[in-house]
NUDO-483958 format. One record per residue (C-alpha): residue number from 1; x negated, y negated, z. Coordinates in nm, 3 decimals, always signed. Last residue first. Layout:
! residues N
NUM,X,Y,Z
...
END
This chain:
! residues 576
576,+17.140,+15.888,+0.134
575,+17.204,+15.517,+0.285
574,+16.841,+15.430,+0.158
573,+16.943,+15.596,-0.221
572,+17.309,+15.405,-0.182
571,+17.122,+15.097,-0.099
570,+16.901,+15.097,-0.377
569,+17.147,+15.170,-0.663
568,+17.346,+14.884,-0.509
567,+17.441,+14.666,-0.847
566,+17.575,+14.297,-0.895
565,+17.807,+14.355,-1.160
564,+17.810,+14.036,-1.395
563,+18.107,+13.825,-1.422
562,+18.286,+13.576,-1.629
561,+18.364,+13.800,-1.906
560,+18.454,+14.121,-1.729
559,+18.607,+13.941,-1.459
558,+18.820,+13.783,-1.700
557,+18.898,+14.117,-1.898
556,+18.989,+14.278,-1.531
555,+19.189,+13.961,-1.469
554,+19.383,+13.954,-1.822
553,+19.459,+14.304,-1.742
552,+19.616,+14.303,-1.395
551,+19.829,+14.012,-1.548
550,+19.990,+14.200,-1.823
549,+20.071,+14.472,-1.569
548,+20.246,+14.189,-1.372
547,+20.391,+13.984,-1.620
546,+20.632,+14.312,-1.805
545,+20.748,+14.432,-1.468
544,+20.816,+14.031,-1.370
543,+21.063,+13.982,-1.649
542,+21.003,+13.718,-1.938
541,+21.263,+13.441,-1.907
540,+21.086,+13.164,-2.027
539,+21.042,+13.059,-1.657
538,+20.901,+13.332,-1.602
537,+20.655,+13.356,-1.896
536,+20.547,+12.987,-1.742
535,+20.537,+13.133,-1.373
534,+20.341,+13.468,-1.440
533,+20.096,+13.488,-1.709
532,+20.008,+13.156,-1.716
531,+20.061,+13.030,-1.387
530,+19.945,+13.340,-1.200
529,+19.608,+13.379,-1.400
528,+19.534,+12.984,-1.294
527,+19.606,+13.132,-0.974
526,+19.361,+13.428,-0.989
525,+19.063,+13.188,-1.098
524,+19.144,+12.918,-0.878
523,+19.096,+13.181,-0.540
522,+18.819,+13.324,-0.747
521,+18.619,+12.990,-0.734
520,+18.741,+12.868,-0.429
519,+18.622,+13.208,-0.271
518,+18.253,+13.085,-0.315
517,+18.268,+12.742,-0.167
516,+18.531,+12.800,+0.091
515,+18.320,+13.069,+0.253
514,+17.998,+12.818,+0.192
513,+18.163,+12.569,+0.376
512,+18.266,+12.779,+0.702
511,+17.903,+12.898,+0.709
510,+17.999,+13.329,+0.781
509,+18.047,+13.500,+1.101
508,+18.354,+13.676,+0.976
507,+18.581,+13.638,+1.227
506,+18.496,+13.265,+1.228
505,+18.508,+13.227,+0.826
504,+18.844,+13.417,+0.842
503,+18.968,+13.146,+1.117
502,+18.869,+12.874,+0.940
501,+19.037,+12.974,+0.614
500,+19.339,+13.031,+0.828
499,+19.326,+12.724,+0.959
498,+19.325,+12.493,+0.637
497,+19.115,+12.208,+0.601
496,+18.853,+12.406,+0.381
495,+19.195,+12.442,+0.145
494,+19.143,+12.813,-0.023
493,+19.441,+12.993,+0.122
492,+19.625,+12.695,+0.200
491,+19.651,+12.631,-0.138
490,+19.708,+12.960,-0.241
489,+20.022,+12.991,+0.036
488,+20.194,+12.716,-0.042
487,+20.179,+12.820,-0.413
486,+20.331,+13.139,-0.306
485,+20.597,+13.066,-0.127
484,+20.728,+12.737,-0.369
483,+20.682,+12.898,-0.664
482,+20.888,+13.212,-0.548
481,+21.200,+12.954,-0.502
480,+21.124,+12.861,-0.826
479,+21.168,+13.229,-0.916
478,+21.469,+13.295,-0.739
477,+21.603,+12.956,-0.923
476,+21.536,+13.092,-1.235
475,+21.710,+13.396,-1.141
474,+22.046,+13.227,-0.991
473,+22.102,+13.040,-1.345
472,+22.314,+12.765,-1.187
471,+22.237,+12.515,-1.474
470,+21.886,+12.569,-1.514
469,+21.766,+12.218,-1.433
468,+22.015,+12.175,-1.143
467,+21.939,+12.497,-0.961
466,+21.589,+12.476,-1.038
465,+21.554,+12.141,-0.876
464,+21.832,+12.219,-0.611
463,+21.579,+12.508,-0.494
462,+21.229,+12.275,-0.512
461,+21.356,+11.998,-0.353
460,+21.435,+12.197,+0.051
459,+21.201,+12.439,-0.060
458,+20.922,+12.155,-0.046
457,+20.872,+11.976,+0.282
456,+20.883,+12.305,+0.500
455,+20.717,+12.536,+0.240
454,+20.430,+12.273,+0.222
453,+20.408,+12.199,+0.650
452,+20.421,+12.643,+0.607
451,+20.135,+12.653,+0.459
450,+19.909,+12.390,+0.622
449,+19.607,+12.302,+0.518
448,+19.700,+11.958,+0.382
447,+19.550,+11.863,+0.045
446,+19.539,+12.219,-0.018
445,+19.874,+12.281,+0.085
444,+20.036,+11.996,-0.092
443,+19.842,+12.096,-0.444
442,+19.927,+12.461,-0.422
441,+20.263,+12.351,-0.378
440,+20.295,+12.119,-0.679
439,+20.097,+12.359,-0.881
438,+20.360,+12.670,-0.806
437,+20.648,+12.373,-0.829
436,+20.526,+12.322,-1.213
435,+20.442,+12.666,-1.287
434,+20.851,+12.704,-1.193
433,+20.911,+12.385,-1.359
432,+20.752,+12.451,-1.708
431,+21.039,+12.658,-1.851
430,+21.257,+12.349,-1.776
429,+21.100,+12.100,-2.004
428,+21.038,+11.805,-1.725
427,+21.150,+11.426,-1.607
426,+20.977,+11.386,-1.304
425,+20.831,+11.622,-1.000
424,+20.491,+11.540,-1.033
423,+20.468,+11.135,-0.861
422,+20.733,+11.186,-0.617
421,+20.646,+11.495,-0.485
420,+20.282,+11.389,-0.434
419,+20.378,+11.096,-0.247
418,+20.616,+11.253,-0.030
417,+20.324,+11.507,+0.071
416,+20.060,+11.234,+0.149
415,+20.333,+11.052,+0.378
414,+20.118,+10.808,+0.549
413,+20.205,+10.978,+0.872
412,+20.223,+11.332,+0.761
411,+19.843,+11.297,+0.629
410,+19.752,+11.177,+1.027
409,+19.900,+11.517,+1.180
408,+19.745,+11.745,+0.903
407,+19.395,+11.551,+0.998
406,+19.500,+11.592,+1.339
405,+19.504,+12.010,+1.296
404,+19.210,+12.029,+1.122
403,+19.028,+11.810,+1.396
402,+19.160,+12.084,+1.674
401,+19.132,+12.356,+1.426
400,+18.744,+12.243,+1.402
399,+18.712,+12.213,+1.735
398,+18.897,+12.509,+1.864
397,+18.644,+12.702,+1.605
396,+18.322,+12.576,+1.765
395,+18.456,+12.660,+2.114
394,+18.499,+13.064,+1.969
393,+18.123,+13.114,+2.090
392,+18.204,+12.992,+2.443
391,+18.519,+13.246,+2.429
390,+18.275,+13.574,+2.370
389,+18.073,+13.427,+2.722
388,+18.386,+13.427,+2.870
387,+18.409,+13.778,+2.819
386,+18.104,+13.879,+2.893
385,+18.100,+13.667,+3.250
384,+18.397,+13.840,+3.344
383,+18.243,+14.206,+3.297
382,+17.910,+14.090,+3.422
381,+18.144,+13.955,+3.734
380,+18.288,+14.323,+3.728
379,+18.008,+14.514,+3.695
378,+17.921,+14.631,+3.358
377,+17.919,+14.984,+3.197
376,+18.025,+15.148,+3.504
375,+18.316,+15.319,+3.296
374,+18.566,+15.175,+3.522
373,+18.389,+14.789,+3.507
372,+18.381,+14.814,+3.132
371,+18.731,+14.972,+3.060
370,+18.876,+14.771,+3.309
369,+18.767,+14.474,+3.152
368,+18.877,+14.580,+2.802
367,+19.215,+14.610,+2.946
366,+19.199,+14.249,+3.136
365,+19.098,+14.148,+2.769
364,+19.369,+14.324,+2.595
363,+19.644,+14.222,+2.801
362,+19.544,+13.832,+2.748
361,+19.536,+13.920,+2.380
360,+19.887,+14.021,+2.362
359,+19.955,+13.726,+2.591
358,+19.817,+13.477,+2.376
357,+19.974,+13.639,+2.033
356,+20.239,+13.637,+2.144
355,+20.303,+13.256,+2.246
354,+20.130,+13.200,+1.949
353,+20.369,+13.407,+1.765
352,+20.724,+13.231,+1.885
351,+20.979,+13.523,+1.786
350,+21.296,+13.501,+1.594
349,+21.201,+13.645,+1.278
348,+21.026,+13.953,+1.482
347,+21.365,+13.967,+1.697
346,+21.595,+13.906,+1.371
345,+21.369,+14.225,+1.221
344,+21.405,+14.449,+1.509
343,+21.747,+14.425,+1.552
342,+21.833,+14.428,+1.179
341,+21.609,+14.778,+1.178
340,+21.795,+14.897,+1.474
339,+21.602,+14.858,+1.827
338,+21.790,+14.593,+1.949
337,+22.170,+14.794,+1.854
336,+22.426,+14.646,+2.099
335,+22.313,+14.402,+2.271
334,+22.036,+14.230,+2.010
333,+22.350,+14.223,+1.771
332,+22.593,+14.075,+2.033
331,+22.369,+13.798,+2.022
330,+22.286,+13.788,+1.695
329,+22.673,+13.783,+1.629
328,+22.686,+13.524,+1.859
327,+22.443,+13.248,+1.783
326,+22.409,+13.024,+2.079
325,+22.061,+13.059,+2.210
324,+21.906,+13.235,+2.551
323,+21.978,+13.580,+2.397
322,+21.806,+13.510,+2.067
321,+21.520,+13.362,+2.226
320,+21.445,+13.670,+2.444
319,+21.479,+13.911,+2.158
318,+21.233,+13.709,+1.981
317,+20.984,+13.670,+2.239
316,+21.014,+14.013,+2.289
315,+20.955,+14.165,+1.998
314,+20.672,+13.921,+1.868
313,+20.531,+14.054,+2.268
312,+20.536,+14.399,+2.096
311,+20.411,+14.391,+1.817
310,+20.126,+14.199,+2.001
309,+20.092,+14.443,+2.216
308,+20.077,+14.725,+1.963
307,+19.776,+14.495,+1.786
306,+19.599,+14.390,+2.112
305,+19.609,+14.725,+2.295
304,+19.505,+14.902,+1.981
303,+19.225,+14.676,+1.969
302,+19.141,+14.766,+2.369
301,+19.143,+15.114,+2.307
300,+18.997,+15.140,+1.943
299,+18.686,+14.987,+2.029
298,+18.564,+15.140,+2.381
297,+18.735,+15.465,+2.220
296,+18.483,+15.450,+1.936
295,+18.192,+15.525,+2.190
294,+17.852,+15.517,+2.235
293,+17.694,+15.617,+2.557
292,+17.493,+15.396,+2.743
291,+17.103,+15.345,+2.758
290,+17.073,+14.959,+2.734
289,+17.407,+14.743,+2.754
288,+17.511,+14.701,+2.374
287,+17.434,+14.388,+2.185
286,+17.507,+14.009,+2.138
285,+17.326,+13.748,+1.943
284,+17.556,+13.860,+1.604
283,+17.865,+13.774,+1.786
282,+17.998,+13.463,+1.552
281,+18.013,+13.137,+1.493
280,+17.884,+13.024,+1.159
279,+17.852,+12.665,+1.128
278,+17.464,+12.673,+1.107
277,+17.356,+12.988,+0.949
276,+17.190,+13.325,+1.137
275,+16.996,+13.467,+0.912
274,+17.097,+13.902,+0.839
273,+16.715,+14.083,+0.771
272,+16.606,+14.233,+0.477
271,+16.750,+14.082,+0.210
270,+16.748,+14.134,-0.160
269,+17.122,+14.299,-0.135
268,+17.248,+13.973,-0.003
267,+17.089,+13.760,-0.230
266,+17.245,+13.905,-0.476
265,+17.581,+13.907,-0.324
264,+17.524,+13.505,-0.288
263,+17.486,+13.410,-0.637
262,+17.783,+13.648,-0.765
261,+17.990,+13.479,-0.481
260,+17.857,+13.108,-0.647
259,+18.026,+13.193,-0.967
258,+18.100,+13.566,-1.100
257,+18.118,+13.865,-0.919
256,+18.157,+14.233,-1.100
255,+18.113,+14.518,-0.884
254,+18.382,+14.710,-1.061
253,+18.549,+14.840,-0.772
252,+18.523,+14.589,-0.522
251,+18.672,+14.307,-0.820
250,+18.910,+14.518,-0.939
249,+19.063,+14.596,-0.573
248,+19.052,+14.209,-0.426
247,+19.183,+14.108,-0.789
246,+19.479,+14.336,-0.683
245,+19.560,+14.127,-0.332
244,+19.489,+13.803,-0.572
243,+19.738,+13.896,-0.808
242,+20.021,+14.012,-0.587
241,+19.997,+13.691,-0.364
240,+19.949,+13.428,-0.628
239,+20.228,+13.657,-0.831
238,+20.509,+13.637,-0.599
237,+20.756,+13.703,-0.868
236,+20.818,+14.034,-0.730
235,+20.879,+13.957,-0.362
234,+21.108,+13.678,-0.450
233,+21.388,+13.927,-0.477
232,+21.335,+14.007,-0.119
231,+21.366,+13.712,+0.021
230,+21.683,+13.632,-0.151
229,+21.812,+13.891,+0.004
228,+21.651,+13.827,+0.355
227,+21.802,+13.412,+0.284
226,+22.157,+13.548,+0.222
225,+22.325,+13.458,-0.079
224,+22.733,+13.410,-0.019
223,+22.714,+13.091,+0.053
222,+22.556,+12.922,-0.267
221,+22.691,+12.546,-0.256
220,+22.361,+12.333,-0.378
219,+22.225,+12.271,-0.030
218,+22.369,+12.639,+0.101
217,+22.102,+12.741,-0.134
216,+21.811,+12.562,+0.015
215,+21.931,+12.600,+0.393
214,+21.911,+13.022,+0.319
213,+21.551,+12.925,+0.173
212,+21.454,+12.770,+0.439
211,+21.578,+13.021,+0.714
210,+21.405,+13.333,+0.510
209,+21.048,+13.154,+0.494
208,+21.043,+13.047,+0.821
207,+21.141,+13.361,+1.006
206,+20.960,+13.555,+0.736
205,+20.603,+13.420,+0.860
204,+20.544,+13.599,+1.170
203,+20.577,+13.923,+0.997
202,+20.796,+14.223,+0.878
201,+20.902,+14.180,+0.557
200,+20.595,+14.121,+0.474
199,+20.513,+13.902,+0.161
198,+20.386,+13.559,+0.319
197,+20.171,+13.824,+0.573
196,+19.957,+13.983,+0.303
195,+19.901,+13.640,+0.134
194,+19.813,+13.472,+0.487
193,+19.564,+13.760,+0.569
192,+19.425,+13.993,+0.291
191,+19.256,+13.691,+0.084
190,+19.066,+13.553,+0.406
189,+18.923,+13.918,+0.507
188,+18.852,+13.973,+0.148
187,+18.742,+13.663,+0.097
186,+18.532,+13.655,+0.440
185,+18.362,+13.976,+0.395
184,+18.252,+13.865,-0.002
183,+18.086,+13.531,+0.182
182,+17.924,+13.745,+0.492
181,+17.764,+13.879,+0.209
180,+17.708,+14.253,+0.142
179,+17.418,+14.435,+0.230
178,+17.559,+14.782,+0.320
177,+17.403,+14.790,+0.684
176,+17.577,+14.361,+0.686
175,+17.915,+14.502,+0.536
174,+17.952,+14.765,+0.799
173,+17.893,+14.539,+1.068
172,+18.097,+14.284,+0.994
171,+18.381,+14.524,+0.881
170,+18.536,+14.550,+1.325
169,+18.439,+14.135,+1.346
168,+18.615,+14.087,+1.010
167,+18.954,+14.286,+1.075
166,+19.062,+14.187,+1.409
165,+19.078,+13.790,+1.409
164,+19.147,+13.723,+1.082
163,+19.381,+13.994,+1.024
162,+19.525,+13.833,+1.400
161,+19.582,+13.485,+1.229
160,+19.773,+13.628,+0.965
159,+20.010,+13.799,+1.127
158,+20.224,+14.088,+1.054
157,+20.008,+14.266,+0.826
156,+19.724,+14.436,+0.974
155,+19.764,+14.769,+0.756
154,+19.676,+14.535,+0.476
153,+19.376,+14.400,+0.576
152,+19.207,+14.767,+0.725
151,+19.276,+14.868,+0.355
150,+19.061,+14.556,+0.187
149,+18.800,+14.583,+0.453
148,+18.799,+14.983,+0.302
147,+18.806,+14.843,-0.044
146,+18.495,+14.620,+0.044
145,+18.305,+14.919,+0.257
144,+18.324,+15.166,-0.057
143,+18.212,+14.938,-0.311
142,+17.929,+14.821,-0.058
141,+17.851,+15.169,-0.053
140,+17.875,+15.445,+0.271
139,+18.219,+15.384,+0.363
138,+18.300,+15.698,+0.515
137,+17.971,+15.739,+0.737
136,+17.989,+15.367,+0.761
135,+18.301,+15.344,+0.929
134,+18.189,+15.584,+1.199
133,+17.905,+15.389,+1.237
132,+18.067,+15.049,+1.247
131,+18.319,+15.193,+1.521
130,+17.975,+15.290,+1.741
129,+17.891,+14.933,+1.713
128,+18.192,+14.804,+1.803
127,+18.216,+15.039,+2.065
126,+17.915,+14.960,+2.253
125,+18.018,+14.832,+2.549
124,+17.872,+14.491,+2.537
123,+18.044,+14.459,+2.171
122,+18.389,+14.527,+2.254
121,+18.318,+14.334,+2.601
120,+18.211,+14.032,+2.329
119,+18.551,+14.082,+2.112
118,+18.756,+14.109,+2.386
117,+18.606,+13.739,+2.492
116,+18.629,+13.582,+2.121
115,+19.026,+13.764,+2.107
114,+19.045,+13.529,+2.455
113,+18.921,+13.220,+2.276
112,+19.118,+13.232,+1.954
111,+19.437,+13.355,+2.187
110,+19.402,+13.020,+2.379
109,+19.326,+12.806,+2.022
108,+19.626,+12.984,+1.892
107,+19.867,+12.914,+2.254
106,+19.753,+12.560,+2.252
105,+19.834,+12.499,+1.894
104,+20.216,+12.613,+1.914
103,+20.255,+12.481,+2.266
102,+20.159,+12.096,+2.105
101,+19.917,+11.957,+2.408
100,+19.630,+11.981,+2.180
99,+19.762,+11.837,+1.871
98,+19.889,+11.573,+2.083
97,+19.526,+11.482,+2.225
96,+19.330,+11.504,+1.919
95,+19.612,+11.208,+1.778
94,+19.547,+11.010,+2.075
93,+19.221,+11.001,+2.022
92,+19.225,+10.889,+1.681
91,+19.492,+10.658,+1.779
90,+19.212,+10.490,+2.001
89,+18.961,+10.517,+1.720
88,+19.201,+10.354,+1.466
87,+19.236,+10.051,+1.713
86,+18.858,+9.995,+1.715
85,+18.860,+10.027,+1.346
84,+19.132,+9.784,+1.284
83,+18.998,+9.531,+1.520
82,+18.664,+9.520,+1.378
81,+18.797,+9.527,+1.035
80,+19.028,+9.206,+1.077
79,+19.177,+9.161,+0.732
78,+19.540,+9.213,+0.816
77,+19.750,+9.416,+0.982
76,+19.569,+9.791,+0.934
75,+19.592,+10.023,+1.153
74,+19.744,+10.331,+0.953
73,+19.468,+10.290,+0.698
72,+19.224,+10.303,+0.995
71,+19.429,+10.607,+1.118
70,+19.396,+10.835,+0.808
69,+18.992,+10.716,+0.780
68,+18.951,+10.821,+1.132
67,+19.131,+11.171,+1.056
66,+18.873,+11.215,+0.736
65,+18.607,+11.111,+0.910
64,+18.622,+11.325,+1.181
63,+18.749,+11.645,+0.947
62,+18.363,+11.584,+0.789
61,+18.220,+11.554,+1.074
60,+18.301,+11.851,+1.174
59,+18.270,+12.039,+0.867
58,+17.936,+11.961,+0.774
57,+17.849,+12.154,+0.436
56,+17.744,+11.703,+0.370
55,+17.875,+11.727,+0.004
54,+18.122,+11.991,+0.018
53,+18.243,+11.892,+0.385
52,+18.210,+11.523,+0.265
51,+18.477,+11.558,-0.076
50,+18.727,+11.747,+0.160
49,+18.780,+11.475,+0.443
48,+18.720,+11.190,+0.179
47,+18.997,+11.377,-0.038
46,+19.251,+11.437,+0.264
45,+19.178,+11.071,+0.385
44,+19.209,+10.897,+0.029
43,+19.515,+11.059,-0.133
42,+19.766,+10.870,+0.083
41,+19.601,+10.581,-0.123
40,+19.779,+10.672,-0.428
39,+20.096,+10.471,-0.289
38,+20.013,+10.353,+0.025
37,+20.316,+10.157,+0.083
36,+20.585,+10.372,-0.113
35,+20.399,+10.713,+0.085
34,+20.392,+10.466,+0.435
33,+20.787,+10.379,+0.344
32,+20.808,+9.995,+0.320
31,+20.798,+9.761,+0.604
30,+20.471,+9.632,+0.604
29,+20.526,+9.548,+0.237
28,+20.170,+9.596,+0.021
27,+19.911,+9.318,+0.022
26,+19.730,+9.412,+0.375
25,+19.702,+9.814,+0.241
24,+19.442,+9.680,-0.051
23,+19.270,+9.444,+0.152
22,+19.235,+9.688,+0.431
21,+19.074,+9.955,+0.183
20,+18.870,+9.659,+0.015
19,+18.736,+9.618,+0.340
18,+18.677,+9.942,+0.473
17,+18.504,+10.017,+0.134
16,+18.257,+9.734,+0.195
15,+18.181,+9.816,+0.542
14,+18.155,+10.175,+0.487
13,+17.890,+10.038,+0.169
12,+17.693,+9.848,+0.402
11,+17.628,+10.121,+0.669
10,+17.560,+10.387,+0.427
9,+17.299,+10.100,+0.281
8,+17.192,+10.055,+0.632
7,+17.156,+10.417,+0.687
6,+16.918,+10.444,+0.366
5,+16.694,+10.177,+0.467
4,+16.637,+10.300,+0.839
3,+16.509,+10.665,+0.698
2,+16.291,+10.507,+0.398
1,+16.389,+10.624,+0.063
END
C-alpha cells in the first residue's frame, strides 16, 4: 500500500473514532461521576495505550496516545473535534507538567539519572567489568549466573526501584559472556524487585501497606489488630509473590522456558555478538579508560555507598518526619530507643524514598568521582563529563516514566479504577472472593501501573468485603487482605505502563516491549497458579502450608509441559 494512502486511511479512521468517541461521551450527564459517565469507556485510554506498544513495540508513542486519548475524552462538550483535540493537547501538557513538579516523581527521575552517572564512572573505571569477572569465575553457566541474579535480588530488598537500578547493570555482563537474554536478565531482575519488596518487613513499601490495612479494620470495628500483625500474617498467603520468587529458582535450574522467553534464550546462545535494540537504554557503548588496572573496589565502593546510604537516608527521613509530626508515643519512641527494632522499623515506614533515594545516589556519585579523579583514572572534568554522560542515557527512561506517570494521572480522572470495582465486585459465592479481589487487583494495576494507586483504592473495599461476606471470620479476611497486596503487585509487575517494569528493562538494557512481552507470559502463568492453588483453596479454608508445596509442584509439572530446556553444553565447554 502506497506510503501517502495508508496515512490517510490512519488519518480517516482517528477522525472517525474521535467522533463516535465524542458522540458517545456528548449523550451521557455532564454532571455524573466520570466512572458513571464513561462507563466502559474508562477502559479505552489504558487499552489503546497498551494495545499500540504491543502492536507498534513503540513505547513512547504509545503512552502519548494513550494520555491524549484520556484527555480528549475528558474534553469533550459537544461535537466539535477540532476544539476538543486542541483543548486535550493543552491538558496534555499540563498533565506532563504536574507529574513532573510532584516531589515524589522528581526525586525518582533525579536518582534514575544520577544512579545512570555512577553507573558510567563504574564502567569508565573498570570495576564493573572487573566485578563481571569475578562473578563469572563463580557463575560460570547461564544456570549458575540466573540463580546468582536471583540471590543479588533478594539481598537488595528494601526498594524496588534500587533492585532495578543496582542488580541488572552489575548481572549484565555476566549474562551477555554466558549468552543469556537481556529478556531472562530483566525477569529476574523485574520479578526480584516489587515482589521482594511487597513482602519485606523492612522496605519502602510496608509504610503503605501496614497503614491501609490498620484503616481497613478499624473500618469494620477491629481495634485491637495492629496493621504490622496483620502484616505479617499476610506474608504466607502471599502466593503471587512466593510463587513467582520460586518459579525464578525452577525455572534457572531446570532450563526449561516456554513462550516467547524460550524463543529468545535460543537465540541468545546462537549469537555471537550482543545488538544493540531500539528502546533499550543502557551502557553497552561505554568501556574502561585504556591501560588501567582492574578493580572490584571501583565497583563495590561506590555501590556500597549507594545501598548503606540509602539505608541510611530511609532512616533519616523517617526519623526526621516522626519528630516534626504529632504522634507522641512515636515521638517519645524515636527519643528514647531509635535504634531498637520498633525504632528502626517506624523510621523505615516513615521515610519519603525518593527523597532517599536522591541523596543516597547523590553521595555515591561525588564518591565515585573521587575515586576516579584520586586514582588518576580521569581528570576531574572527564570525571564530570562521565557521569553526566551515564544521565543522558537514563533521558529515555524519564520520558517514558514521565508519560507513564500522566497516563496513571489521566485514568484517575475518568475513574478507570471505580469502574472496575463496580462492575466485578457483585453478588458472589464467598470462597471465590479472595481469587476474586487477587483478579480485581491484578486487573487495576495492570490497567494502571501503579501498585500502590491499586492497594490505595482497594484495601479500603476489599477488608469490609471479606469481613461482611465471612461473617467476622478474621482469617478469611487476612487472606483477602493478602489478595489485595499481591494482586497489586502482579499487575504492576507485568503492566508495560508500570514503572518498575520500565525501570528493570532500563537496568537491564533490554527493548522495553519485548521485556514485557516475554515475562507476561510467565508472569500470567505463576498467577493463574496462585488463584487456583492458592486463593480459591483459601478461601475454602485449605491452609497455606498445604497450598504452597502443592503449588511448587504444579509449576515444576507446568514448566515441564509447557517448556523445553534450552541447553548450554557449548558454553560451558568455551567457559572451560
Amino acid at each position: 500500500m502506497n506510503r501517502n494512502v495508508r496515512i490517510g486511511l490512519i488519518t480517516a479512521v482517528t477522525i472517525i473514532a474521535l467522533f463516535i468517541l465524542s458522540l458517545w461521551i456528548s449523550s451521557t450527564p455532564a454532571d455524573a461521576d466520570n466512572s458513571v459517565r464513561f462507563g466502559i469507556l474508562t477502559l479505552v485510554p489504558p487499552l489503546v495505550a497498551i494495545g499500540l506498544a504491543f502492536i507498534t513495540k513503540e513505547t513512547i508513542l504509545s503512552l502519548f496516545v494513550g494520555v491524549f486519548v484520556g484527555e480528549f475524552m475528558l474534553c469533550v462538550n459537544d461535537l466539535n473535534i477540532i476544539s476538543t483535540i486542541v483543548n486535550a493537547f493543552l491538558q496534555l501538557g499540563s498533565q506532563i507538567i504536574a507529574c513532573m513538579a510532584d516531589p515524589w516523581n522528581a526525586g525518582i527521575i533525579l536518582q534514575c539519572l544520577l544512579i545512570g552517572g555512577v553507573i558510567q564512572l563504574i564502567t569508565k573505571m573498570g570495576g564493573a567489568k572487573a566485578l563481571a569477572d569475578a562473578f563469572a569465575k563463580r557463575a560460570d553457566t547461564p544456570r549458575k549466573a540466573q540463580l546468582f541474579t536471583w540471590v543479588l535480588g533478594l539481598c537488595v530488598f528494601f526498594d524496588d526501584y534500587a533492585n532495578s537500578l543496582i542488580v541488572g547493570p552489575i548481572m549484565r555482563p555476566v549474562m551477555d559472556k554466558l549468552k543469556v537474554s537481556r529478556e531472562k536478565l530483566a525477569f529476574v531482575v523485574d520479578a526480584t524487585a516489587a515482589p521482594v519488596a511487597g513482602i519485606a518487613i523492612i522496605s519502602t513499601w510496608i509504610g503503605l501497606e501496614i497503614s491501609l490495612i490498620a484503616a481497613g479494620f478499624q473500618s469494620v470495628g477491629v481495634s485491637n489488630a495492629t496493621g504490622f500483625g496483620i502484616f505479617l500474617q499476610t506474608i504466607p498467603y502471599r502466593f503471587y509473590n512466593i510463587f513467582i520468587l520460586i518459579f525464578i529458582v525452577i525455572s534457572a535450574a531446570t532450563l526449561y522456558e516456554f513462550g516467547p522467553m524460550k524463543k529468545a534464550e535460543q537465540e541468545a546462545r546462537k549469537r555471537t555478538e550482543i545488538k544493540k535494540v531500539a528502546e533499550a537504554p543502557g551502557f553497552d557503548d561505554v568501556k574502561p579508560v585504556e591501560g588501567i588496572k582492574l578493580s572490584v573496589w571501583n565497583a563495590i565502593i561506590p555501590i556500597a555507598t549507594l545501598i548503606i546510604g540509602a539505608l541510611v537516608a530511609f532512616y533519616w527521613s523517617g526519623y526526621t518526619a516522626i519528630l516534626g509530626g504529632e504522634d507522641q508515643a512515636l515521638i517519645t519512641l524515636m527519643k528514647t530507643a531509635p535504634l531498637s527494632f520498633n525504632g528502626i522499623f517506624e523510621a523505615l515506614s516513615a521515610s519519603d524514598a525518593s527523597v532517599a533515594l536522591f541523596q543516597a545516589a547523590l553521595l555515591a556519585s561525588i564518591v565515585a568521582i573521587v575515586m576516579a579523579v584520586g586514582e588518576q583514572i580521569l581528570s576531574i572534568e572527564d570525571a564530570i563529563s562521565e557521569w553526566i554522560g551515564g544521565m543522558k542515557t537514563i533521558v529515555i527512561t524519564g520520558v517514558i516514566l514521565l508519560l507513564a506517570w500522566s497516563l496513571g494521572g489521566v485514568i484517575g480522572d475518568i475513574g478507570t479504577a471505580d469502574y472496575l470495582v463496580g462492575v466485578l465486585s457483585g453478588t458472589i459465592p464467598q470462597f471465590i472472593v479472595p481469587a476474586l479481589i487477587f483478579v480485581l487487583g491484578a486487573l487495576i494495576s495492570f490497567a494502571t501501573g501503579t501498585a500502590y494507586g491499586t492497594m490505595s483504592i482497594l484495601m479500603p473495599l476489599a477488608i469490609p468485603l471479606g469481613w461482611a461476606v465471612s461473617t467476622g471470620d478474621m482469617n478469611f479476611t487476612i487472606v483477602c487482605t493478602s489478595g489485595v497486596l499481591t494482586g497489586a503487585i502482579f499487575g504492576d509487575h507485568c503492566s508495560p505502563i508500570s514503572d518498575t517494569t520500565i525501570l528493570s528493562s532500563m537496568g537491564t538494557s533490554c527493548n522495553h516491549i519485548d521485556h514485557v512481552q516475554t515475562q507476561i507470559y510467565y508472569a500470567v502463568f505463576v498467577a493463574i497458579v496462585a488463584i487456583f492453588v492458592g486463593y480459591i483453596p483459601a478461601g475454602l479454608g485449605v491452609p497455606w502450608y498445604i497450598s504452597l508445596p502443592v503449588g511448587v509442584v504444579v509449576m515444576y509439572v507446568g514448566l515441564k509441559i509447557l517448556g523445553e530446556k534450552v541447553d548450554f553444553e557449548e558454553v560451558e565447554e568455551a567457559s572451560s
